[in-house]
N, C-alpha and C positions, 0 to 999 in steps of 0.2 A: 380384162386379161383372162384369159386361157388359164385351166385349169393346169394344162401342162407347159406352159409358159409362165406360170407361178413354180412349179416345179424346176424348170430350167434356172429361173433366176437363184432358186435356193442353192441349188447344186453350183454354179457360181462364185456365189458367195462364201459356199463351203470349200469350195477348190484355192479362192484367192487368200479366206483364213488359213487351210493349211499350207499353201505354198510360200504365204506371204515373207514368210524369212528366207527363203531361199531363192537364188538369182537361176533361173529357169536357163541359161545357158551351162549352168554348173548340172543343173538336173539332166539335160540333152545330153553332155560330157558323160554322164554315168551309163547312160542307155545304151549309147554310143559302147561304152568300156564293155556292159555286160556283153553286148553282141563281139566286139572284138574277139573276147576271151573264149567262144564255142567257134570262132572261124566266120565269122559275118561282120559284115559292116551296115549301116543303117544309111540311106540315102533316100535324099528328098525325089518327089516325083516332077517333072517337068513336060511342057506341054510341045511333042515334035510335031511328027506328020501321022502318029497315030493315036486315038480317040482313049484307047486305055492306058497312057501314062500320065498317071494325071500331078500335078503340081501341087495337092491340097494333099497329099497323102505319104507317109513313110514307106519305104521298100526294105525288106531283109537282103541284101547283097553275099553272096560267098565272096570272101575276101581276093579268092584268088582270078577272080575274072577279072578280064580285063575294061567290057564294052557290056554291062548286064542290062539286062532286060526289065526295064522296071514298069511292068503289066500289070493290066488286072486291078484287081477292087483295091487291093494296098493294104494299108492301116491309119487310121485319123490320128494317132499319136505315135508316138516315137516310143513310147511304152509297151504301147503293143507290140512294134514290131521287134522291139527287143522280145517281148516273149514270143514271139513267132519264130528268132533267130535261136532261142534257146531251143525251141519244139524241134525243128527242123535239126539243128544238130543230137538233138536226143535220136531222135527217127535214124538219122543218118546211122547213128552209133550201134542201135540197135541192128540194122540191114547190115554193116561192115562184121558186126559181132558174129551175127548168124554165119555169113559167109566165112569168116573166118573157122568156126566151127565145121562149118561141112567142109574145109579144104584141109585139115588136120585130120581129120577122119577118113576121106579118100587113099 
């Protein structure tokens, strides 16, 4: 075995000790929640007629589309993409904050 396949198995082992009391559908529900609450939704990737939506991966959704675009590299966990839905609503807040300052000022 692989120096980094002894690795993998550790990291494994480590993931299913700490997760192992919790129902990993109840863990999903939360990721889920944290994105809800900045304006995102989390959604699985699926395979249509194009080569970058892919099925193995999480997308940060804006809640308010209707048909989104789930492109591109994605996320390997529903974790991430909750913090990618957090990032994206920070960024957002920050460009609305700006603007809103220089429209007070005009």
């Amino acid at each position: 075995m692989s120096e980094r396949g002894f690795l993998r198995g550790i990291r494994r082992e480590m993931d299913r000790h700490q997760l192992g009391d919790f129902d990993r559908g109840v863990i999903l529900r939360a990721h889920r929640f944290r994105a809800e609450i900045v304006g995102y939704r989390l959604e699985r990737g699926h395979y249509m007629d194009r080569e970058d939506d892919r099925a193995d991966r999480w997308y940060a959704v804006p809640i308010s589309e209707k048909n989104p675009r789930r492109d591109g590299p994605g996320h390997k966990t529903s974790a991430k993409a909750a913090e990618e839905a957090e990032r994206l609503a920070a960024e957002a807040e920050k460009t609305d904050g700006g603007a809103k300052e220089t429209d007070d000022t005009a």
